[in-house]
N, C-alpha and C positions, 0 to 999 in steps of 0.2 A: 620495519619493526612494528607490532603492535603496544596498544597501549601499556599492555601491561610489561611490557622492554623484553619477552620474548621472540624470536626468530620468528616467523610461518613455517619453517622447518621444525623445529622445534615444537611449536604446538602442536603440530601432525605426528611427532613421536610421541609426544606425551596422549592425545586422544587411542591414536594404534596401542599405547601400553595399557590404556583403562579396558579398551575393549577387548586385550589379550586376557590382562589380567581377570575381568568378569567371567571370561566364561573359564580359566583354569581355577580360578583358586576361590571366586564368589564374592569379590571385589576387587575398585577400581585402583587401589591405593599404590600398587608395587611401578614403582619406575623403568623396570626389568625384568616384567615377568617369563618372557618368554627364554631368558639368560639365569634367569631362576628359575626354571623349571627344568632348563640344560643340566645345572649343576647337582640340583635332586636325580637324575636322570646318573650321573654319573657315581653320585656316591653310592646311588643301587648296587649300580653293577660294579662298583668295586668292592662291596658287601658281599654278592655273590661271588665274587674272584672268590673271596675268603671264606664263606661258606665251601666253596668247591674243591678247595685247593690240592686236597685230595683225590679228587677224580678228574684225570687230565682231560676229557672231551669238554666236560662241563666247564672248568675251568679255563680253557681257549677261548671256548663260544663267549663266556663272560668277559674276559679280556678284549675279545675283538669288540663287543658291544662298550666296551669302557674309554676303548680309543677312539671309539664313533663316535661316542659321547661327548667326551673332551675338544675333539675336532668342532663339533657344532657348537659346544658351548662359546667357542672363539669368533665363527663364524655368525652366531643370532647376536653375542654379545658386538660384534661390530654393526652389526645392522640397528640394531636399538640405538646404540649410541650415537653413531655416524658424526657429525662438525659439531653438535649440541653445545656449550659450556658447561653445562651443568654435570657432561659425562668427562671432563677433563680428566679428572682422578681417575675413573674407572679403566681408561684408555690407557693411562699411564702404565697401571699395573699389568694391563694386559700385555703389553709390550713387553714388560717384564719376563711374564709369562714365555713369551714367546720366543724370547730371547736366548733360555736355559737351553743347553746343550740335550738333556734329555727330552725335553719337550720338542724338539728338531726330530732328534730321533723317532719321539713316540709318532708324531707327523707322518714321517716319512713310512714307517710302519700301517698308520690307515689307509694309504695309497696302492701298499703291498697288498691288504689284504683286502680291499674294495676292486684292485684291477689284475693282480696277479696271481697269489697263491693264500693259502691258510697259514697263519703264522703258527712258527715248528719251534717253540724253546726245548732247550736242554733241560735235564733234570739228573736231582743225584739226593741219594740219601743217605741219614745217618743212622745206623740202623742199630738196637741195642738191649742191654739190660738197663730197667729203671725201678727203684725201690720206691713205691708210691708214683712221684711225680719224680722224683731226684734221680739222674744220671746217676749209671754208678760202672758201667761202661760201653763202650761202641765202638765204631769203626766204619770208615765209609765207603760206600760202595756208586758206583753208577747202573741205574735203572733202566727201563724201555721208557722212551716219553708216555709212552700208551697204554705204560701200566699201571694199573689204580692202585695207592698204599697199600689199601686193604689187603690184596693181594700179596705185597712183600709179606708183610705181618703173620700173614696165615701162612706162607710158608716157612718162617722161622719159629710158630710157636713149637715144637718139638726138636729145635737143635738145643743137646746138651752142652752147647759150647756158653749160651746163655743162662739158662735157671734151670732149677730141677723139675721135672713131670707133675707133682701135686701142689706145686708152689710153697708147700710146707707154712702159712702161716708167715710165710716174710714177708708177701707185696709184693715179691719181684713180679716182674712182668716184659714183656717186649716190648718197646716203643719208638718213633722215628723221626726223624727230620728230616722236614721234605723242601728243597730249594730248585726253583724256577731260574732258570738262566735263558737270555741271550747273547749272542757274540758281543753285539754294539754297545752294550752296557755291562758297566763296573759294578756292579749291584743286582741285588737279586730283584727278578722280574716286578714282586707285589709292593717292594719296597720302595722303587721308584715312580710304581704306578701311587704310592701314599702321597709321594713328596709331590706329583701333580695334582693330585686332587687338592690337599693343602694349598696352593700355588694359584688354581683355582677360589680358593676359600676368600682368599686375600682378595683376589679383585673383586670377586663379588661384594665385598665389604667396602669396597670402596663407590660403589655404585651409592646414587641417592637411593636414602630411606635403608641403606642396609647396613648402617656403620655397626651397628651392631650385632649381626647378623654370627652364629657358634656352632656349633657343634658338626660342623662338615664333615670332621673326621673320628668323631668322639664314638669311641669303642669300637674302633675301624682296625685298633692295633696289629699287626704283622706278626707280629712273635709267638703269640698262642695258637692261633692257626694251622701253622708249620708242623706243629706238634701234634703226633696221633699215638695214644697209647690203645695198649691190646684190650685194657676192659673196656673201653669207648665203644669197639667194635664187638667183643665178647663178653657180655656181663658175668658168665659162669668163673671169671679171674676173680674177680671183686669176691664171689660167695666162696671158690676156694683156697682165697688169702684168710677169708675167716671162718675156718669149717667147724671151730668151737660153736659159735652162732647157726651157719650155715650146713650142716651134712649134708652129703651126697641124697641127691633120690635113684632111686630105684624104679627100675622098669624090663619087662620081660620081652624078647623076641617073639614075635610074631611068624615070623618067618625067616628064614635065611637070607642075613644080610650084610651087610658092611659098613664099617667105620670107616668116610675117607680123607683126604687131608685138605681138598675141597668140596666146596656144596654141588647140589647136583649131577651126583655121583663122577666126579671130575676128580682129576689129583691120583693119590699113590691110595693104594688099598693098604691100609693103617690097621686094621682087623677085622676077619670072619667070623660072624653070629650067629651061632646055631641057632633051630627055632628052640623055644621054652628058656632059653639061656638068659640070665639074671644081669643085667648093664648096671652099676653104680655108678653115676655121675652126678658132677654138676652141671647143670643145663641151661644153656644160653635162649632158651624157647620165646622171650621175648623178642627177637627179632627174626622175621622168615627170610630166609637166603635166597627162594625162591624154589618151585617144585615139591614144595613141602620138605624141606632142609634146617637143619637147624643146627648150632654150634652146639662141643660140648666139650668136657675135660671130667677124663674116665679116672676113675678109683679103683674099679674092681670088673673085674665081666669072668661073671661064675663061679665068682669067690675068689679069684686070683687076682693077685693084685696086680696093676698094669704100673710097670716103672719107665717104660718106654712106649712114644707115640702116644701118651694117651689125647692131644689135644686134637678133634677134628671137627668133622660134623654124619649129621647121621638122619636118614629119612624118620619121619614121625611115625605115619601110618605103616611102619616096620616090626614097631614097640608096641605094650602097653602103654595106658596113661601112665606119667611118671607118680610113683607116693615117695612121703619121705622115708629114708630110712629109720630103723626102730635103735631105740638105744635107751638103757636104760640111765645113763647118767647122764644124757640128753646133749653128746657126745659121739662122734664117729670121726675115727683115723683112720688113713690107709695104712 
């Protein structure tokens, strides 16, 4: 022992943590830094899970780096700690940790996908009418794993089984529920990944110098995520729920072209534009779909009113500039 009743092991963990911690964080202070820096490491990528949660590639790829994560954090946090006293509590918890049935799982899952294969969950959606944010009905269906929300969405914005073609001023709109499954757990994929990082959170609190330590999972929540509605991806929903505010603009053919039900000239031919022909729509032109593509939802094409299919998307450099429509009571309906 030395004088001051610490090990020689001991003091050599505590020097390795000053020198970790100076050159991560810009001081010597943290007991754990390199088990604290695993845990930031994790809550990223479970940020991104949920960021992504929508688009299945990206979402994988986050997932696998969020079980790497979690893995190491197990592995540095035993190397820091190792027979110390002082990491008594912190060991405890991890044990803890380690112990949960889904944390066995998640385990065995970095193994899978560090020696064997890409991890393949299931997926299923709920797919539907929503008045604002409010459910008002659905039904659910199962997905391709590989297929991104967006994609369901845009092909149901013109089933009348859901709302009518100009939205009329209600709100209504499409919107869905998207749930990650695997076989080996009873719970949906993001949600069990919360309850580890949480799980995490805990031991790391229990490390010196961190008994305080919050917000591991704070605004990390599950539930908002899962949720994609149609204006999120199509702003032209938003201005023709309010077309009192918002009127269609107007814009002219340039040349013979089409409305299709995806971007880049993909999907069902939705309608043929003659050149000089007059397009009334709201336009989704803040977002590019790519190839010069843009979303829209049609009122009128040549005076005629479009009561079906109006919702698609439609090359720019097709049209004119869009202007607003004229109105004299400052006012335009389909």
């Amino acid at each position: 022992m030395t004088d001051t009743g610490k090990s020689i092991g001991e003091e050599g963990l505590l020097k390795r943590a000053s020198r970790i911690g100076e050159k991560l964080q810009g001081e010597a202070g943290c007991s754990m830094p390199g088990t604290h820096d695993r845990i930031e490491e994790c809550r990223y990528f479970f940020g991104k899970m949920l960021e992504t949660y929508h688009s299945p590639n990206e979402f994988r790829w986050n997932l696998h780096a969020f079980v790497q994560a979690t893995k190491s954090f197990v592995d540095i946090g035993n190397s820091e700690s190792q027979n110390a006293p002082a990491f008594v509590g912190f060991r405890k918890a991890q044990e803890a940790l380690k112990a949960l049935p889904d944390w066995q799982k998640l385990s065995k899952l970095r193994d899978e996908i560090v020696h064997k294969e890409p991890l393949l969950a299931s997926s299923s959606v709920m797919i539907g009418m929503y008045r604002g944010t409010r459910l008002k009905m659905t039904f659910r269906i199962s997905i391709p794993t590989h297929l991104p929300s967006w994609l369901a969405i845009a092909r149901s914005r013109n089933d009348a089984t859901f709302l009518s073609p100009h939205r009329e001023g209600s709100g209504e709109q499409i919107g869905l529920v998207r749930e990650w499954r695997l076989p080996r757990f009873d719970r949906e994929l993001a949600e069990v990944c919360h309850d580890i990082l949480d799980h995490c959170g805990k031991a790391m609190r229990a490390a010196p110098g961190h008994e305080t330590l919050t917000g591991v999972c704070a605004g990390l929540d599950v539930g908002p995520h899962r949720l994609l509605l149609e204006q999120q991806l199509f702003p032209e929903v938003s201005a023709a729920c309010a077309w009192d505010v918002a009127p269609p603009s107007i814009m002219n053919a340039i040349k013979e072209t089409e409305i299709t039900s995806l971007p880049d000239g993909d999907g069902d031919e939705l309608h043929r534009v003659q050149a000089g022909t007059s397009v009334e729509a709201w336009l989704g032109d803040g977002k590019n779909w790519g190839n010069g593509y843009s979303s829209l939802l049609i009122a009128r094409i040549g005076g005629r009113e479009i009561d079906k299919d109006g919702a698609g998307f439609y090359l720019r450099s097709a049209f004119t500039r869009p202007s607003p429509t004229e109105n004299a009571n400052g006012k335009d309906r389909p």
